[in-house]
N, C-alpha and C positions, 0 to 999 in steps of 0.2 A: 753034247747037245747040239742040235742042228737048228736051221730055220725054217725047216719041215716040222719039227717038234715044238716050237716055239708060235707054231700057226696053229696045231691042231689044238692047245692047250687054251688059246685064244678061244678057238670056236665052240671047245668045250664048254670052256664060263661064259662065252656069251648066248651059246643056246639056254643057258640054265638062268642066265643074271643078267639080262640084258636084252630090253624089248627095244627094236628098233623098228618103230611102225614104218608106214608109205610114207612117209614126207621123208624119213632121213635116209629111206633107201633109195627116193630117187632124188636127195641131194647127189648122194654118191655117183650115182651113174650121170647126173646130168652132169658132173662137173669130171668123170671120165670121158663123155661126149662134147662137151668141147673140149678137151686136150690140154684141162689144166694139168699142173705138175701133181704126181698121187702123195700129195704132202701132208694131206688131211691128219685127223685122230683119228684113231681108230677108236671100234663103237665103245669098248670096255673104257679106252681113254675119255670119251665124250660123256658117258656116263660118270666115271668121276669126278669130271670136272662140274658137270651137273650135279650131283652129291654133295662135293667141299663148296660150291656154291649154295645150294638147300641150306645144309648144316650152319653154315655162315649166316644164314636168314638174310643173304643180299637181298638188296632192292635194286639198287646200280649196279650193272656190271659195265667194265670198259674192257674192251679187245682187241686186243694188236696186233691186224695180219687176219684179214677175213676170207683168204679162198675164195670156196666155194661156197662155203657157209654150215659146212657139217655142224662143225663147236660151236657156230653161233646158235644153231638151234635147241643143241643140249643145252646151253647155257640160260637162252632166252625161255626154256620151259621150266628153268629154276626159279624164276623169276615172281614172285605175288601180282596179285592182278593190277596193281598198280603200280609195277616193274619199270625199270628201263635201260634197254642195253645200250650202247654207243660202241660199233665193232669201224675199224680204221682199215681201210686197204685201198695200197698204192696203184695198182694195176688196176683199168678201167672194163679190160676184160673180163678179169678176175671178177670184180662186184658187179656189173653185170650177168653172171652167173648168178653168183649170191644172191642179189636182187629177186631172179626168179624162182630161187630155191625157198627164200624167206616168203615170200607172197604163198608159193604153192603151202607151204606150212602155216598159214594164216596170222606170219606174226608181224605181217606189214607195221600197226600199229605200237611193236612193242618193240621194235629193232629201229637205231639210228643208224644208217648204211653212210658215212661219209668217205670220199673217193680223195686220193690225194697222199701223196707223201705223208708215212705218221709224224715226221717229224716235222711236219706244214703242218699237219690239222693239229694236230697236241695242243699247241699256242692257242688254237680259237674255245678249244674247250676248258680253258680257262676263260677267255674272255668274255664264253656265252654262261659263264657257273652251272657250268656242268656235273660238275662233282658235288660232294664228296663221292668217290665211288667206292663202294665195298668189298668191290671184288672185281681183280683186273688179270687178265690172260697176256701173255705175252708171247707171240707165235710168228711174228714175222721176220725181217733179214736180220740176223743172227751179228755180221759189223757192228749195227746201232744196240743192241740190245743196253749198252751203258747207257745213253740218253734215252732209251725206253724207262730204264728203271729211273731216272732222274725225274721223267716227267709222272709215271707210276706216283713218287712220294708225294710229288705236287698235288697228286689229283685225289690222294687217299685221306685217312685218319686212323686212329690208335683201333683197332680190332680189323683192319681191312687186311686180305688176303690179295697176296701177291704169288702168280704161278709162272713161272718162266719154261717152256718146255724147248724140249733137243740142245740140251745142253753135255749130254756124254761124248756123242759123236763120233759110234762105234769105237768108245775109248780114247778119243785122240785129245780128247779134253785134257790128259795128262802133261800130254808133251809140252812143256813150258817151251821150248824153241819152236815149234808150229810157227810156217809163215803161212799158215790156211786165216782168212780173214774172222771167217766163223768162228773158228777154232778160237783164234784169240780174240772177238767178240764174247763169249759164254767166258772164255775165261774171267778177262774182268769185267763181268757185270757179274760173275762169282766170288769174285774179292772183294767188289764194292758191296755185295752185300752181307759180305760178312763180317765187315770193318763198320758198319754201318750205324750207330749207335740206336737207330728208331727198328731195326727191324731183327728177329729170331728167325730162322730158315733151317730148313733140311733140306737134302738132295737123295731121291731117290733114281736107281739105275733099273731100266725095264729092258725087258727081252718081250717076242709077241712078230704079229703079223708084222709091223713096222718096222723089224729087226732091232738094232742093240743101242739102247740112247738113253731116255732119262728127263727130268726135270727138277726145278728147282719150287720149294715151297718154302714163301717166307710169309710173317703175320708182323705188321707195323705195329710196334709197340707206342708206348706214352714216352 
């Protein structure tokens, strides 16, 4: 298999499974025109993540690592009318992008866009009781991903859904001697959470437009 093959299969289910109106297509392009990095989800990914959120009946979603804002708006259209997301990203460029992607999709009112280190804002959204959140994304620098899942338990409770995504990392996830930072990032925030006593997880491995990677799906237990 190729990743010629692994695109047109994409485009296959996403012609058939996956509406992706004007707002999230010109997330995409806006956030190809300014020259962010093309790190987004893809639409079949965005749409799941909007799904296990529905299915989950969030109300709170928190997101870590907001781009451009593609998955903030899958996520924030999972959301009931009396929803609230909380999406964190460090780079000021970055959420400026995002900023105009969310306004252009009307969901100024239902997205909290905070700008700053996640692991500066995390602390406030405890101190402003933020949480509980029902459902948290986890998508940003891949080193922190342990203190992401740290401050994730803090911010959760018992049925909350926790998604870590690019955790394969065209496979290198294996290599236990990896001096790549990422690489041993995902790794232990994949042992912490599976030593974890509050939390059950699976890891699924995806091929697709974004080539060869994966994520991690755990649910906080009692």
């Amino acid at each position: 298999m190729s990743q010629h093959t692994w695109t047109a299969v994409d485009d296959y289910f996403n012609g058939l499974l996956v509406e992706e109106d004007e707002a999230l297509r010109a997330a995409g392009r806006g956030s190809e025109a300014a020259g962010l990095p093309p790190h987004q989800v893809a639409p079949n990914q965005g749409k799941l993540l909007h799904l296990l959120a529905r299915l989950r009946g969030a109300r709170r979603i928190l997101e870590i690592g907001t781009l451009g804002g593609y998955s903030t708006l899958w996520l924030a259209r999972a959301l009931p009318e009396d929803g609230r997301l909380v999406t964190l990203e460090a780079d000021a460029r970055h959420a400026e992008v995002a900023a105009a992607n969310i306004a252009r999709a009307g969901l100024e009112a239902v997205v909290d866009l905070r700008v700053g280190r996640a692991l500066d804002t995390l602390p406030e959204l405890v101190d402003d009781s933020a949480g509980p959140f029902d459902f948290v994304f986890i998508d940003a620098d891949k080193p922190s991903n342990p203190e992401y899942l740290d401050w994730a338990l803090r911010l959760t409770r018992p049925g909350s859904v926790i998604v870590g995504d690019n955790v394969v990392r065209d496979g290198a996830v294996t290599d236990a001697d990896s001096d790549d930072p990422r690489v041993r990032g995902v790794r232990r925030f994949t042992e912490l959470v599976a030593r974890h006593p509050r939390l059950t997880a699976t890891a699924v491995q995806t091929v697709g437009e974004k080539g060869y990677d994966g994520f991690v799906l755990a649910l906080v237990t009692d």
